[in-house]
N, C-alpha and C positions, 0 to 999 in steps of 0.2 A: 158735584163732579169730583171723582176722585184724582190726588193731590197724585203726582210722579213721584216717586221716593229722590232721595238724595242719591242714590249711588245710581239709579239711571241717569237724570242727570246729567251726573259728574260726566257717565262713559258717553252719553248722545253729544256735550262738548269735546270730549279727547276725540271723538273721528270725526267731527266738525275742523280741528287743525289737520287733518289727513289729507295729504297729497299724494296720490298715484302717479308716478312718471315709469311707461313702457317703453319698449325698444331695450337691445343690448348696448351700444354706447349711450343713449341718453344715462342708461342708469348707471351706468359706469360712471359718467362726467358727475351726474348726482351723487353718486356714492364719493367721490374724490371731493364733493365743495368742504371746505373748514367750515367748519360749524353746522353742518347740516346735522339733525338726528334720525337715525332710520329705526322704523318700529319693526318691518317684515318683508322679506326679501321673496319672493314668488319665482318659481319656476317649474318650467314646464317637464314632467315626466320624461321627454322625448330628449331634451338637448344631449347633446355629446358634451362632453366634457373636452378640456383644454382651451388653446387661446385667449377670447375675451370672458366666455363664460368664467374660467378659471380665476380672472383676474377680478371678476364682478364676487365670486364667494370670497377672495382675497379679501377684499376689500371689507363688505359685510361683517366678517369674521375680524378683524380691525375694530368696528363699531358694534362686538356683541349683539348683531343684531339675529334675531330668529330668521330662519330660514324653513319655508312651505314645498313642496312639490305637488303640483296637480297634474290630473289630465288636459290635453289641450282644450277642452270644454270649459272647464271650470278656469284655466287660465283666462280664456277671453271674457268672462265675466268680470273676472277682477279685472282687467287693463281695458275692459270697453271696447277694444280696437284691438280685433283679431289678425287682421289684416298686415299690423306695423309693431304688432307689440314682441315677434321673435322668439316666440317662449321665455319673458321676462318683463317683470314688472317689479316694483318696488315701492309702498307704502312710506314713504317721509311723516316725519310730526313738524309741520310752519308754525311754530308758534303763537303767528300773527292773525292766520287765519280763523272766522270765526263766521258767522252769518250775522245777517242783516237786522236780524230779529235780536237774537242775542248780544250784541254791540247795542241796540237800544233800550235793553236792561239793566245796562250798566252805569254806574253814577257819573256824572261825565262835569268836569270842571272847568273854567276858561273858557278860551277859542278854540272850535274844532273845524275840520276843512277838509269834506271827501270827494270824493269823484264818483260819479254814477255811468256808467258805459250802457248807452244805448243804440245796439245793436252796433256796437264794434265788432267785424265780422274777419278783418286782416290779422292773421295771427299773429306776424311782426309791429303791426301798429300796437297791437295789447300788448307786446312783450314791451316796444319801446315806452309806453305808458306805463307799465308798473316801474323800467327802470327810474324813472322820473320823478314816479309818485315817491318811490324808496326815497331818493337823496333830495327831496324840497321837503316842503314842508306840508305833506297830504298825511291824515291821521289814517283815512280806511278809501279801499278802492270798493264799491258795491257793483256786484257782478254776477248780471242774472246769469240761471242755466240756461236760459234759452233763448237764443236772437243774438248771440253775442259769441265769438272765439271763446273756447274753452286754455287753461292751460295744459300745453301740450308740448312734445321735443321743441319743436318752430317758436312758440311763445317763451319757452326758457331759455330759447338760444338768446332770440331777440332781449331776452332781459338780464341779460350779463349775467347767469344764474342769481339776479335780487330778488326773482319771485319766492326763493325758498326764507325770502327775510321779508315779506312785503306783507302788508295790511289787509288782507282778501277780507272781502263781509260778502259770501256767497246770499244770495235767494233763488229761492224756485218757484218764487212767483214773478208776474209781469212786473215789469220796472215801474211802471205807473201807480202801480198799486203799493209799493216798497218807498218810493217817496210821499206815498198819501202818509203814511205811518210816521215819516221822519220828519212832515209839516207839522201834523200832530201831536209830534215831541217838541214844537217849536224851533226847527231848524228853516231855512230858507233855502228853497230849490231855484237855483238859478241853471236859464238860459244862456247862452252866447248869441245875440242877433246883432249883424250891423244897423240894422235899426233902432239897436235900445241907445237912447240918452245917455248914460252912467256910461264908465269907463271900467275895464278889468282895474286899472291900477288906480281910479282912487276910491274903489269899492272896500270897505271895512265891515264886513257883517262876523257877528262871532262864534255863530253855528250854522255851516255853509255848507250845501252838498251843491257842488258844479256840474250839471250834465254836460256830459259829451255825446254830442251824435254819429248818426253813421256817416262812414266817408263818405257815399254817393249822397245821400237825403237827406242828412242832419237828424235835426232830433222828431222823433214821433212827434203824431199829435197829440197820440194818447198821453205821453208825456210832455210835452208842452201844455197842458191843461193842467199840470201839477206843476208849473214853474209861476214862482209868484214876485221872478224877480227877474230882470232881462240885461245884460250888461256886454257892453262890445270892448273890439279889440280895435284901435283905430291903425288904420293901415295905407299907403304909398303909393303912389305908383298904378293906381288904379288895379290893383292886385283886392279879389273880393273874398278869399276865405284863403286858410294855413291847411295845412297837415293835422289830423287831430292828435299827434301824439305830441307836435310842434305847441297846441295848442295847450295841452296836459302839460308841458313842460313850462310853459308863459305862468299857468296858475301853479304850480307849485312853488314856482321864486319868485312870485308876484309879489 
């Protein structure tokens, strides 16, 4: 089978850190974070010029960044959501972001500690979960394309803009199948069950991917069949489950 050259590659990683954030203020609030970098600024052939628009090329033009014009066709391709994108979009580079597949190509030393989101479907719980993941101690969040909130205006709000600093390891496969790969690397996929023995706090494993489940159902089955490890949270008051971003939060400063 023939080898991928190096310079493809290199460019299939640089738009693996690509973030799309649509809408006129979203991208505006994006274009104004410190430390953000923008690679390509999009806009629609149609807009009028002045007010927010004005201040969105402002801006752009501040960070050298290129600027595109399309028809409104080819804009909603690029922002996916025609409907909310306003004739503007804008390509960020996250440094952090990467896929699930390529984070486990990489040589990896110590303790490592991720989060898997399965079927996290509230935009705000995903935003508050990356805030979380950012300032503990979570090395990558893994976050299918599908069954799960996307990042989006709602998901950045929710996340204090940390999602443009946070560890994303995108897949587009089913989560099940994404931690069959990370058992296989020798990582342990754990559970949350009131039923498991072990404790969150005096669990020590030193390469850990933590599933989170959905808010109504918890975790699949399909993924519960790939957790080879089951650890609870002990709890008061006869009070039986947290908030899952409450939870995301417990394991980061744990």
């Amino acid at each position: 089978m023939q080898r991928d050259s190096d310079a493809y590659l290199a460019k299939k990683q640089f738009f693996n850190t690509l973030l799309t954030v649509y809408g006129r203020k979203p991208v505006l609030e994006a274009l104004q974070q410190p430390g953000v970098e923008v690679y390509r600024l999009h806009l629609a052939q149609s807009n009028k010029r002045g007010g927010i628009i004005d201040e969105i090329l402002a801006e752009a033009e501040k960070r050298n960044a290129e600027v595109a014009y399309h028809n409104r066709a080819a804009l909603s391709r690029i922002s996916k959501n025609a409907k909310q994108d306003q004739g503007v979009a804008v390509d960020l580079i996250c440094q952090k972001f990467t896929t699930a597949t390529d984070y486990l190509t990489r040589p990896s030393s110590g303790s490592c500690n991720l989060l898997a989101l399965d079927g996290i479907t509230n935009p705000q719980n995903l935003g508050m979960i990356i805030r979380s993941a950012c300032a503990g101690n979570i090395d990558g969040i893994i976050l299918p394309e599908k069954g799960c909130a996307q990042i989006d205006p709602l998901v950045i709000k929710a996340s204090a803009g940390t999602v443009f600093r946070a560890p994303i390891l995108r897949t587009t496969e089913p989560l099940a199948r994404t931690l069959n790969k990370f058992r296989d690397s020798q990582y342990s996929v754990v559970g949350l069950s009131s039923h498991a023995k072990q404790t969150l706090q005096a669990y020590s494993g030193e390469r850990t991917v933590f599933v989170l489940g959905n808010e109504t159902d918890g975790v699949s089955s399909a993924t519960q069949n790939e957790c080879n490890h089951w650890l609870k949270i002990p709890m008061n008051n006869q009070v039986e489950s947290l908030n899952v971003a409450v939870t995301a939060a417990l394991i980061a400063f744990r």
